[in-house]
KEDOMAR-752234 format. One record per atom (N, C-alpha, C): residue number from 1; atom name; residue in three letters; y, x, z; chain. Coordinates in nm, 4 decimals, always signed. Each point is the difference from the previous one (the first is absolute). Last residue first. Example, Ala and Ser with C-alpha at 12.3 -4.5 7.8 and 13.67 -1.06 7.14 Angstrom:
2
{num:2&atomo:N&residuo:ser&Y:-0.2250&X:+1.2850&Z:+0.7080&cadena:A} $
{num:2&atomo:CA&residuo:ser&Y:+0.1190&X:+0.0820&Z:+0.0060&cadena:A} $
{num:2&atomo:C&residuo:ser&Y:+0.1090&X:-0.0770&Z:+0.0730&cadena:A} $
{num:1&atomo:N&residuo:ala&Y:-0.5720&X:+0.0290&Z:-0.0070&cadena:A} $
{num:1&atomo:CA&residuo:ala&Y:+0.1190&X:-0.0890&Z:+0.0000&cadena:A} $
{num:1&atomo:C&residuo:ala&Y:+0.1200&X:+0.0900&Z:+0.0000&cadena:A} $
//
This chain:
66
{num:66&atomo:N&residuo:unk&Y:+1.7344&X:+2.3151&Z:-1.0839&cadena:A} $
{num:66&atomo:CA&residuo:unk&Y:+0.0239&X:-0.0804&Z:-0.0932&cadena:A} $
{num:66&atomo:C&residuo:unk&Y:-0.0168&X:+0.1335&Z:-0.1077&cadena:A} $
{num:65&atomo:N&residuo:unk&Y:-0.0304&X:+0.0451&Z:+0.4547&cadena:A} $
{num:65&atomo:CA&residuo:unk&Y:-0.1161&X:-0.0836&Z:-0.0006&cadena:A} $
{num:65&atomo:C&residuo:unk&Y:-0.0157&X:-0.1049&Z:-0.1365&cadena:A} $
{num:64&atomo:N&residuo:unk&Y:+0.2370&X:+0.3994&Z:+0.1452&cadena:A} $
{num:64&atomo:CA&residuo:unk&Y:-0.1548&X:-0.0069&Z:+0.0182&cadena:A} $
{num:64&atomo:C&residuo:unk&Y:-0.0596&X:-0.1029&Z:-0.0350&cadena:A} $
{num:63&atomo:N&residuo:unk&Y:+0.5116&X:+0.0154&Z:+0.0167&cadena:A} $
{num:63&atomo:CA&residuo:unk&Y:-0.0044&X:+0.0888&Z:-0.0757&cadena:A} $
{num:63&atomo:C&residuo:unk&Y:-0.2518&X:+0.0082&Z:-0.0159&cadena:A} $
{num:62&atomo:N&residuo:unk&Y:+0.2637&X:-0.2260&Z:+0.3326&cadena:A} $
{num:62&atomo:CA&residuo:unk&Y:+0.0079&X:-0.1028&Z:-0.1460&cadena:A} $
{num:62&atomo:C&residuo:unk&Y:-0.0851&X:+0.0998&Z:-0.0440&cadena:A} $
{num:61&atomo:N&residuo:unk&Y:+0.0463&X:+0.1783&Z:+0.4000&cadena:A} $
{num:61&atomo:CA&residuo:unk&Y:-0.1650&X:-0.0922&Z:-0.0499&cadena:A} $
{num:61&atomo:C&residuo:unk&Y:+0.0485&X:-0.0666&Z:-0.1478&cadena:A} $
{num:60&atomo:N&residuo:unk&Y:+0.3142&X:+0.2913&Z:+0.1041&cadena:A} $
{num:60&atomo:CA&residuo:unk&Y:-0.0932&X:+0.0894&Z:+0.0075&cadena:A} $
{num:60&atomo:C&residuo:unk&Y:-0.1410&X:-0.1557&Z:-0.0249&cadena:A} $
{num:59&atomo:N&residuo:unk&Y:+0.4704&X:-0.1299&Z:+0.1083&cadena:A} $
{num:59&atomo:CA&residuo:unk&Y:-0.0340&X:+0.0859&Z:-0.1272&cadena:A} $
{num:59&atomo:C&residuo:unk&Y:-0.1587&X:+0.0266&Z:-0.0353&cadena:A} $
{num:58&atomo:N&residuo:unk&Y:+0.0982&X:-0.1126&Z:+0.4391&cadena:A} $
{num:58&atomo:CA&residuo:unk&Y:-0.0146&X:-0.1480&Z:-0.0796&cadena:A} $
{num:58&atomo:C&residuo:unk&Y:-0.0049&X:+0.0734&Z:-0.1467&cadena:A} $
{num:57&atomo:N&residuo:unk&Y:+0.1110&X:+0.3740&Z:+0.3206&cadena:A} $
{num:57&atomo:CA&residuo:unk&Y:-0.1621&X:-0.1257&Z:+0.0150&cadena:A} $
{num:57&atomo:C&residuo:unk&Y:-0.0646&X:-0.0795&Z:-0.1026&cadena:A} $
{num:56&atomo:N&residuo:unk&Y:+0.4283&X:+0.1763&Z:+0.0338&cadena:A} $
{num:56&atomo:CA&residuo:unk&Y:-0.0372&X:+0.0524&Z:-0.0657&cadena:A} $
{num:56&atomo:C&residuo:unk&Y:-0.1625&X:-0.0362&Z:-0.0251&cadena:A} $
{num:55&atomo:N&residuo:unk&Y:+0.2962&X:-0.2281&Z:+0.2497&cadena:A} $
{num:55&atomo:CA&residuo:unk&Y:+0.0645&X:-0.0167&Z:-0.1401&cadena:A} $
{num:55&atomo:C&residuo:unk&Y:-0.0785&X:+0.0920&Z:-0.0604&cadena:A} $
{num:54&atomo:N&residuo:unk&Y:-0.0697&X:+0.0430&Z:+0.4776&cadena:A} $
{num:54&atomo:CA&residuo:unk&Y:+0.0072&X:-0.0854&Z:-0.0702&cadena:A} $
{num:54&atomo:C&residuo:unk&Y:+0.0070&X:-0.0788&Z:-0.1619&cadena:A} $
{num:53&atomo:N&residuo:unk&Y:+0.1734&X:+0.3608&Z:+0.1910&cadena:A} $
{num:53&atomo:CA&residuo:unk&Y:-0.1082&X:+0.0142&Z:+0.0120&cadena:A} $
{num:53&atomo:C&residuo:unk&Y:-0.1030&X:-0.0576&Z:-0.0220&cadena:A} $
{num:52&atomo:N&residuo:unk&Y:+0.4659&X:-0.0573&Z:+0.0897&cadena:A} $
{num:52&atomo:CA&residuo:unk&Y:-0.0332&X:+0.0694&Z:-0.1573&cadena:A} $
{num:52&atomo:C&residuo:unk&Y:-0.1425&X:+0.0401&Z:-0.0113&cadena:A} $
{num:51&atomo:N&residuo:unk&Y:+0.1611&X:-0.2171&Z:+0.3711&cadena:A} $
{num:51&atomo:CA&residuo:unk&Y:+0.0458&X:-0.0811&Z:-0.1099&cadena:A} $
{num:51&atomo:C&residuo:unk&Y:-0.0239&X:+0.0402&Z:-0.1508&cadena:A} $
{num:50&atomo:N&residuo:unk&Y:-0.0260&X:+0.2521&Z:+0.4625&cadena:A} $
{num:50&atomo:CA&residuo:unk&Y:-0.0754&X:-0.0909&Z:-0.0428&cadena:A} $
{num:50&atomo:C&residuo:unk&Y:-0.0165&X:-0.1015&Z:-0.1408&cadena:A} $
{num:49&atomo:N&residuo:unk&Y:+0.3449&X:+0.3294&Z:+0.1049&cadena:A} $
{num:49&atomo:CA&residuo:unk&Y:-0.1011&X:+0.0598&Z:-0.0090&cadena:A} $
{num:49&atomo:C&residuo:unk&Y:-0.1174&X:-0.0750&Z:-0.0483&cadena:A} $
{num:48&atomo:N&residuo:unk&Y:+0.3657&X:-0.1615&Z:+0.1632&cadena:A} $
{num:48&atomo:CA&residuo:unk&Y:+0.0422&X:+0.0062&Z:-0.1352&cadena:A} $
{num:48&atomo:C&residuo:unk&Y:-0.1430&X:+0.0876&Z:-0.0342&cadena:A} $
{num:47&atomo:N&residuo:unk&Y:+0.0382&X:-0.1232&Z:+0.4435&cadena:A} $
{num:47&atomo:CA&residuo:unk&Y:-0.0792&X:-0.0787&Z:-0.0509&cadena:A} $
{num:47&atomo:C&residuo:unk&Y:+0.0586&X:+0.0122&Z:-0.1814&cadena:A} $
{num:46&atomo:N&residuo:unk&Y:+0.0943&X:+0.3224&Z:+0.3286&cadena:A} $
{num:46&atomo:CA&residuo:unk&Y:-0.1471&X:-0.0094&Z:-0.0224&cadena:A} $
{num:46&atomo:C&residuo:unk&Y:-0.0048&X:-0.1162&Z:-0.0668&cadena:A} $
{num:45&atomo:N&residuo:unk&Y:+0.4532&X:+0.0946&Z:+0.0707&cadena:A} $
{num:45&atomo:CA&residuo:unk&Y:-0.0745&X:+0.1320&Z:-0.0840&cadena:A} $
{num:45&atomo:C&residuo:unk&Y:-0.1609&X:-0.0634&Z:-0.0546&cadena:A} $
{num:44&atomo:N&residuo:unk&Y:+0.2300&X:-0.2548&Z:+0.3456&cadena:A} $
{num:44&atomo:CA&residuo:unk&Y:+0.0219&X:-0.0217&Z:-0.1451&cadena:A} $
{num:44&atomo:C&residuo:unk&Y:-0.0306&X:+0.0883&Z:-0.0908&cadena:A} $
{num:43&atomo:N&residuo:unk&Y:-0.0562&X:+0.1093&Z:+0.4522&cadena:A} $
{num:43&atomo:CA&residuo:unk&Y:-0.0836&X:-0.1170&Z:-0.0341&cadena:A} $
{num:43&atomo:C&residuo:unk&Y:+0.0278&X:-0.0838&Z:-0.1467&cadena:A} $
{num:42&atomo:N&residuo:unk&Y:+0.2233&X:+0.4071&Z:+0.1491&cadena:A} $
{num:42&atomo:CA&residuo:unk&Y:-0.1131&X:+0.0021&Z:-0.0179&cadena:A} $
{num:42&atomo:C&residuo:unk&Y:-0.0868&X:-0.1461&Z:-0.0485&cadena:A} $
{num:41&atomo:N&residuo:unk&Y:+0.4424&X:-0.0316&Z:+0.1176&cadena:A} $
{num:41&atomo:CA&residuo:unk&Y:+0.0161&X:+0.0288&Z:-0.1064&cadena:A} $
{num:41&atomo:C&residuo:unk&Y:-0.1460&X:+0.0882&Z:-0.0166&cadena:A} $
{num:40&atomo:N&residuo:unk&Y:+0.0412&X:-0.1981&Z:+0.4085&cadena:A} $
{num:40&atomo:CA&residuo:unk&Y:+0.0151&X:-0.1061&Z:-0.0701&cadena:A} $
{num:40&atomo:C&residuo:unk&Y:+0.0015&X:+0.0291&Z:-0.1525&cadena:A} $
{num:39&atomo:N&residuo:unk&Y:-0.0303&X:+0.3422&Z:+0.3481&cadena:A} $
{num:39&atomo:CA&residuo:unk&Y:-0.0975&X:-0.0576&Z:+0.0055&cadena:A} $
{num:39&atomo:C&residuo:unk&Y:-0.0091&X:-0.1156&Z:-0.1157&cadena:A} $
{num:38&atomo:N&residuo:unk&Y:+0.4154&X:+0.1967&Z:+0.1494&cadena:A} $
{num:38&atomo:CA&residuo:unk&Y:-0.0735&X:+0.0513&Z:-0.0829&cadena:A} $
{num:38&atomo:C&residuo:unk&Y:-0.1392&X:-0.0484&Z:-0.0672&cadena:A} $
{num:37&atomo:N&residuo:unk&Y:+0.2855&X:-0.2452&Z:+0.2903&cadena:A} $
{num:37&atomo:CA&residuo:unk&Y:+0.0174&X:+0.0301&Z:-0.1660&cadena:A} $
{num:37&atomo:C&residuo:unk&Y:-0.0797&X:+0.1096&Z:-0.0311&cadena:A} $
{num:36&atomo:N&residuo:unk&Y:-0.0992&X:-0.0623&Z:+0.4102&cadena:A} $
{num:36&atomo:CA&residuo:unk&Y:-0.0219&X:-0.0989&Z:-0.0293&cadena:A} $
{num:36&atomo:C&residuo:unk&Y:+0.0563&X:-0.0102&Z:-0.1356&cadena:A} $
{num:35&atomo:N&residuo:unk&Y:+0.1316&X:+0.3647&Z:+0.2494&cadena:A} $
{num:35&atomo:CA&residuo:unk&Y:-0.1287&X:-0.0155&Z:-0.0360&cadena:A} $
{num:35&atomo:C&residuo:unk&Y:-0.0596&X:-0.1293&Z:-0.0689&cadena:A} $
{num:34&atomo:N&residuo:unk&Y:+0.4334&X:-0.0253&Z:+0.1248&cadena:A} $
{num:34&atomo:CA&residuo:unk&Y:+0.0234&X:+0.1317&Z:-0.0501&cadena:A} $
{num:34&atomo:C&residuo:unk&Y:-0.1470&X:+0.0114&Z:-0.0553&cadena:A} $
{num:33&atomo:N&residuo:unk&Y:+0.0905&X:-0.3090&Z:+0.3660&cadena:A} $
{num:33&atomo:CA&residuo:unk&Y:+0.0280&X:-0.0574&Z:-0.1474&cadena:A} $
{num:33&atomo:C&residuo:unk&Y:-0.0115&X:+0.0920&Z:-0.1177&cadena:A} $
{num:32&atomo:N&residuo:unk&Y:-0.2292&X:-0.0659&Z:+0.5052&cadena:A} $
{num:32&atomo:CA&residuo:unk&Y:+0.0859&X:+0.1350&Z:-0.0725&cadena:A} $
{num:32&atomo:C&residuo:unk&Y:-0.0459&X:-0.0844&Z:-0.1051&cadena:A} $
{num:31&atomo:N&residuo:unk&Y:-0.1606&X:-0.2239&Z:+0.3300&cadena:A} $
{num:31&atomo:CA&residuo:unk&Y:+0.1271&X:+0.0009&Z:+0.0165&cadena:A} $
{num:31&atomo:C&residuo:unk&Y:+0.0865&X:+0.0948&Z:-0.0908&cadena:A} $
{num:30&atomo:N&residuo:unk&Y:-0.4524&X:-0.1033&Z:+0.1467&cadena:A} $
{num:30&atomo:CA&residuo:unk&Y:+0.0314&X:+0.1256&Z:+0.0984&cadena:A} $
{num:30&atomo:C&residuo:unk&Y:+0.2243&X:-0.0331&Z:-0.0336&cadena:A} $
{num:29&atomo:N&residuo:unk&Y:-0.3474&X:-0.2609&Z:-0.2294&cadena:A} $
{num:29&atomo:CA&residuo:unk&Y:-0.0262&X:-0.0589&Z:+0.1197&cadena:A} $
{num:29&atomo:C&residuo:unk&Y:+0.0924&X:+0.0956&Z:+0.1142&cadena:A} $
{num:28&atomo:N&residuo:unk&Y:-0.0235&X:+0.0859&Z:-0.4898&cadena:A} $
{num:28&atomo:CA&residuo:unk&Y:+0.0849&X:-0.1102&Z:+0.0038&cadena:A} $
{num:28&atomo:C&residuo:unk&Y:+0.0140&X:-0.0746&Z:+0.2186&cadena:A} $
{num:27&atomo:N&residuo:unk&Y:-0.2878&X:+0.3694&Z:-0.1710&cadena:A} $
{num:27&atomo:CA&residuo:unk&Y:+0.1333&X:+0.0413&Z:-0.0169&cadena:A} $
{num:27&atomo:C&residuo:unk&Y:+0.0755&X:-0.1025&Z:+0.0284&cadena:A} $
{num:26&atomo:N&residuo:unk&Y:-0.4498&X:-0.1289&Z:-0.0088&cadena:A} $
{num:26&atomo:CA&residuo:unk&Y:+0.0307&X:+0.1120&Z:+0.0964&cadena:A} $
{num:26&atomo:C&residuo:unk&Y:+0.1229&X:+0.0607&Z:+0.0115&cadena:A} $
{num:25&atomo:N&residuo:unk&Y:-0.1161&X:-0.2603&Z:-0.3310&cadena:A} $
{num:25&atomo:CA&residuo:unk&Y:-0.0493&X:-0.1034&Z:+0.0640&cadena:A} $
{num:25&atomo:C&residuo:unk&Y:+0.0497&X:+0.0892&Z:+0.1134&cadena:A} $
{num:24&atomo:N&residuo:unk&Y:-0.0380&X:+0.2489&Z:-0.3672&cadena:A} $
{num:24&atomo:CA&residuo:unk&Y:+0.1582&X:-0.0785&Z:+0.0206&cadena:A} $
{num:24&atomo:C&residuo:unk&Y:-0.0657&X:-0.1026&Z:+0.1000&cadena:A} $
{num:23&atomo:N&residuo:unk&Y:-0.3338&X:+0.2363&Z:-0.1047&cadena:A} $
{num:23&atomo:CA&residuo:unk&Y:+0.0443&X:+0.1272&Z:+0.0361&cadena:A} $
{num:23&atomo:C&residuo:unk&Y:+0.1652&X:-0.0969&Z:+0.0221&cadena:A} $
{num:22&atomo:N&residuo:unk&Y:-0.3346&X:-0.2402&Z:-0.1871&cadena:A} $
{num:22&atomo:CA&residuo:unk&Y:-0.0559&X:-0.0125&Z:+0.1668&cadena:A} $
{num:22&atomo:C&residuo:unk&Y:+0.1121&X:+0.1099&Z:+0.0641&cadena:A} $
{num:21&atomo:N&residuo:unk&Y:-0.0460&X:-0.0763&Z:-0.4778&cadena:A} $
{num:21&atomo:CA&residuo:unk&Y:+0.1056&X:-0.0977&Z:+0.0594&cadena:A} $
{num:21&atomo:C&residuo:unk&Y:-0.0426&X:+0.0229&Z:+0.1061&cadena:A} $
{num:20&atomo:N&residuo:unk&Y:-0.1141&X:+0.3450&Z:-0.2441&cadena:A} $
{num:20&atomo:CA&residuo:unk&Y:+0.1370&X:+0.0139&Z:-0.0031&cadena:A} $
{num:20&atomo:C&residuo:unk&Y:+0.0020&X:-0.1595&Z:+0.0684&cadena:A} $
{num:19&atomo:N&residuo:unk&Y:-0.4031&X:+0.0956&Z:-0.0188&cadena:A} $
{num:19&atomo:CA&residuo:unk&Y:+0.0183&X:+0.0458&Z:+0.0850&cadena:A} $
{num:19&atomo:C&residuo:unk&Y:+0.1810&X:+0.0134&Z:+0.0152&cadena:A} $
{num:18&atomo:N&residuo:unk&Y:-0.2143&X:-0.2433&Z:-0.3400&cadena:A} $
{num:18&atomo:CA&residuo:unk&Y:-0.0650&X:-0.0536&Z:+0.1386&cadena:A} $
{num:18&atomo:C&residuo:unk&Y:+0.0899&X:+0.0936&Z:+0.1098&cadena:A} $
{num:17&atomo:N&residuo:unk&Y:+0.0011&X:+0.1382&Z:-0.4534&cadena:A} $
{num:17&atomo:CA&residuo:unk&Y:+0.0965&X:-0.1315&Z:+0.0389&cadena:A} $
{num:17&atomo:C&residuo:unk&Y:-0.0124&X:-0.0682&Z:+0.1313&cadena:A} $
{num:16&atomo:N&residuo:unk&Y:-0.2868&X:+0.3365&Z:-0.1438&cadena:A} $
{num:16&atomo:CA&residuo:unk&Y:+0.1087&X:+0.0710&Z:+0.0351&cadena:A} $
{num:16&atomo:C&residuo:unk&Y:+0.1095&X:-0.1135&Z:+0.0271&cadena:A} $
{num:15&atomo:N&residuo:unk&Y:-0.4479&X:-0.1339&Z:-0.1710&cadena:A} $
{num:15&atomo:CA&residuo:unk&Y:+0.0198&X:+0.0796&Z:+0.1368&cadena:A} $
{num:15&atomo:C&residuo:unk&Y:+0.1389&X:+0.0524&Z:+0.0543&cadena:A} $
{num:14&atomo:N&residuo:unk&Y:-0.0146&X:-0.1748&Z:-0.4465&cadena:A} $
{num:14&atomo:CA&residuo:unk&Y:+0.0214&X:-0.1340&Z:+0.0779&cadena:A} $
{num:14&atomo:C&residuo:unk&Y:-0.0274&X:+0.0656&Z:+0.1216&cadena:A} $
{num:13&atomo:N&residuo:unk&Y:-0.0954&X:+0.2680&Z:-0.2788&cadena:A} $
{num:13&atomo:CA&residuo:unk&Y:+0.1406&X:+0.0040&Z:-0.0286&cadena:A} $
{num:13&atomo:C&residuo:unk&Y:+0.0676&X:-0.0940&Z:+0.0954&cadena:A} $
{num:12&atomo:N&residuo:unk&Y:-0.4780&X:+0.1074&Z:-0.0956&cadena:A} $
{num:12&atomo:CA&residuo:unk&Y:+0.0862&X:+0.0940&Z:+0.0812&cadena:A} $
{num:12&atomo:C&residuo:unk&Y:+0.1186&X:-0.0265&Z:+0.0230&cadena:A} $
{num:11&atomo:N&residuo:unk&Y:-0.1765&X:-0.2861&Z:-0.2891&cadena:A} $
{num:11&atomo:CA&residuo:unk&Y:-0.0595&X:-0.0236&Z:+0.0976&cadena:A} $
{num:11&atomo:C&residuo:unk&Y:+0.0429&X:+0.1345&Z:+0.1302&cadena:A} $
{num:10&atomo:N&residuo:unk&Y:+0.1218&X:+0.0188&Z:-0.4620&cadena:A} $
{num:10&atomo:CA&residuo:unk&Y:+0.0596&X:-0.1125&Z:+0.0614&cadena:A} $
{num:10&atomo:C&residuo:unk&Y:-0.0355&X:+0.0069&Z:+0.1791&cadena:A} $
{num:9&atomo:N&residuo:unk&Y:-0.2748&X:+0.3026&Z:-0.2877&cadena:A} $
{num:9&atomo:CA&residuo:unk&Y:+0.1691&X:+0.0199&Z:+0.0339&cadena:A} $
{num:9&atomo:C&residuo:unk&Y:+0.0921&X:-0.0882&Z:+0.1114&cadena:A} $
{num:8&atomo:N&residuo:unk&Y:-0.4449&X:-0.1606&Z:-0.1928&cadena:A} $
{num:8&atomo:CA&residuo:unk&Y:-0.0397&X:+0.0769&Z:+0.1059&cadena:A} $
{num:8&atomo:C&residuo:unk&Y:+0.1833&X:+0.0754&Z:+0.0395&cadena:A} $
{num:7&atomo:N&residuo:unk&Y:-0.0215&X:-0.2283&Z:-0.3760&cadena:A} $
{num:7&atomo:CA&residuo:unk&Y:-0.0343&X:-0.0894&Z:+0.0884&cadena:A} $
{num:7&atomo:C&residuo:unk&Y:-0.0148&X:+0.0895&Z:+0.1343&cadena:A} $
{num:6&atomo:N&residuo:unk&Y:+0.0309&X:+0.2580&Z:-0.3938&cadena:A} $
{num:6&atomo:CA&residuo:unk&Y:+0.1783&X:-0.1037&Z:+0.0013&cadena:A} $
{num:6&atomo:C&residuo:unk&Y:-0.0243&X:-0.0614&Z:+0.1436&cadena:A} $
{num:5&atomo:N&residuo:unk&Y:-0.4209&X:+0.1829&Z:-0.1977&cadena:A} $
{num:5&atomo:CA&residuo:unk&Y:+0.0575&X:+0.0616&Z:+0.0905&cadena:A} $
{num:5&atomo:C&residuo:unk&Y:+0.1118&X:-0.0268&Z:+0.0559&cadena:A} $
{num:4&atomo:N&residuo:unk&Y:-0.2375&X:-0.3106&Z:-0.2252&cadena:A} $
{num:4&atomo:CA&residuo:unk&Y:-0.0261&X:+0.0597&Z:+0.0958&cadena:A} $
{num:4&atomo:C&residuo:unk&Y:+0.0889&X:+0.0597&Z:+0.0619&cadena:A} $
{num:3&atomo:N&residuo:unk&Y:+0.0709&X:-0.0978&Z:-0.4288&cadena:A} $
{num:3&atomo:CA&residuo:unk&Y:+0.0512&X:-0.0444&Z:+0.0731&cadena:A} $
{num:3&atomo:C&residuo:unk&Y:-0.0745&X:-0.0421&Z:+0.1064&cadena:A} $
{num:2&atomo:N&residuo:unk&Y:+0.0231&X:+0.4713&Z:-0.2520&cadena:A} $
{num:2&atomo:CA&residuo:unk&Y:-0.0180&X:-0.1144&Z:+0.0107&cadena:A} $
{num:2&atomo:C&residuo:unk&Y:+0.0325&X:-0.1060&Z:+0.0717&cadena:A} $
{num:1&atomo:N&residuo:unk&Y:+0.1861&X:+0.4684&Z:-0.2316&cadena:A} $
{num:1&atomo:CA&residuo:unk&Y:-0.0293&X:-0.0602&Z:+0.1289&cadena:A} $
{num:1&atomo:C&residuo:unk&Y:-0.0551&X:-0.1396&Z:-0.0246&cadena:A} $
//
C-alpha cells in the first residue's frame, strides 16, 4: 500500500469521524446516554483507526522517498 493510498484511507476514515460526532451531537441532544456511549466507543474505534493510518502513511513516504 502506498502512502497515498494510507492517505486517501485516513481521509475516509476522518468521513466517518465526522459523521460518528454529528450522530452523538444528536444523541447527546435527545438525552439517551446508552447511545451516546456507544457512539463514543466508535468514535474511539475510528480515531485508533486513524492513527494507524497515518503511521503507515508517514512509513510508506519515509520508506519512498529514502
Amino acid at each position: 500500500m502506498s502512502a497515498e493510498d494510507s492517505l486517501r484511507r485516513a481521509e475516509g476514515l476522518l468521513d466517518r469521524l465526522e459523521k460518528a460526532r454529528a450522530e452523538l451531537e444528536k444523541v447527546t441532544a435527545a438525552g439517551d446516554s446508552e447511545a451516546a456511549i456507544e457512539v463514543l466507543t466508535e468514535l474511539a474505534e475510528i480515531a485508533k483507526e486513524v492513527e494507524s493510518e497515518l503511521t503507515r502513511a508517514r512509513r510508506e513516504a519515509e520508506q519512498e522517498s529514502g
